[in-house]
N, C-alpha and C positions, 0 to 999 in steps of 0.2 A: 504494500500500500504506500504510496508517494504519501508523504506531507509536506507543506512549506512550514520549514525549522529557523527560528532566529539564529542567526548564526555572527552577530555583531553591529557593530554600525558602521555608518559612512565614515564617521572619526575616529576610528580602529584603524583605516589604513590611510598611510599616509599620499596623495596626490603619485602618480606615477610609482607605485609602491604594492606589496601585495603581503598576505599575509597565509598560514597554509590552518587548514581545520581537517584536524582526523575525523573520519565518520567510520561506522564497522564494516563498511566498506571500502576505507583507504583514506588517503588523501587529497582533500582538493586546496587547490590555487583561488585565492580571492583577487580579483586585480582591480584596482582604480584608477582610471587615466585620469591625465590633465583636465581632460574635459565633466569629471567627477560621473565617467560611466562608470558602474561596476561589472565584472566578468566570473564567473568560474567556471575551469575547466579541471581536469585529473591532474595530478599535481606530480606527473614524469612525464619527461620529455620523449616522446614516440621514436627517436635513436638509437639513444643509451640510456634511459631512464633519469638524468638528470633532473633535478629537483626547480623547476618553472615557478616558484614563488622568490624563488632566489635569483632570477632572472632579471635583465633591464627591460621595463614598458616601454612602447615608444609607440604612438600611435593606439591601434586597438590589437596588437600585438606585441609578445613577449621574445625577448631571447635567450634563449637556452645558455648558463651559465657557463656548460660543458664543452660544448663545440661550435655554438653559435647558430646552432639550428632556431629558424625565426618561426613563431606559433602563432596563427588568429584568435583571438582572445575571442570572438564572435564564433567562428567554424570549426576549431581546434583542430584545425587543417594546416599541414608543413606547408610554406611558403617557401617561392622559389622553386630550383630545381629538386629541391629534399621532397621525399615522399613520405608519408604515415596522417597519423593523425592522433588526438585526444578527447575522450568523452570532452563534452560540455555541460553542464551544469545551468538548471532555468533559474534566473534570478529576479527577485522585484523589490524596489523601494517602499519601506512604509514609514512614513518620514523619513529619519534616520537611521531606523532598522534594515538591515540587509538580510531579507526573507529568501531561504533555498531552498526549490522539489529536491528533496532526497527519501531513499526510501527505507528510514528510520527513524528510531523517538528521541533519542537526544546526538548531541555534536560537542565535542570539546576541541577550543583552539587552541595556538601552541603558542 
């Protein structure tokens, strides 16, 4: 059964910044661009598994700390010639809360 789970606020991460939430099913990436969207995708990079919260934002796209592979924060689609991809994560604003479909009862952040 999906729920939308609070999983933080908009002022948990910093502008161009991300932060990562284990769920029991893994970890995802929260990302907030400049423009104050927020993103989550699966929080390895579809390469080598490198850790994408620890990556640079740039646009509505992430890069991969490890190799530099560039990730759509939107499609969780490899960009450029790299191929893969990453779950994405549905997200919605409720003021300041950053509301997540995942498919379980609680979420701890790191």
């Amino acid at each position: 059964m999906m729920n939308w789970i609070e999983i933080g606020t908009i002022n948990d991460i910093p502008r161009r910044g991300a932060r990562c939430v284990n769920t029991p099913h893994g970890k995802i990436a929260v990302f907030r661009t400049m423009e104050d969207q927020i993103f989550a995708i699966d929080d390895h990079c579809p390469h080598k598994g490198g850790p994408l919260s620890q990556g640079i934002v740039h646009g509505a796209a992430v890069t991969c700390p490890l190799h530099n592979w560039v990730i759509s924060l939107e499609t969780g689609k490899a960009l450029g010639a790299d191929e893969g991809s990453v779950k994405t994560i549905a997200i919605r604003l409720d003021g300041d809360r950053i509301l997540a479909l995942l498919e379980l009862a609680t979420v701890a952040a790191e």
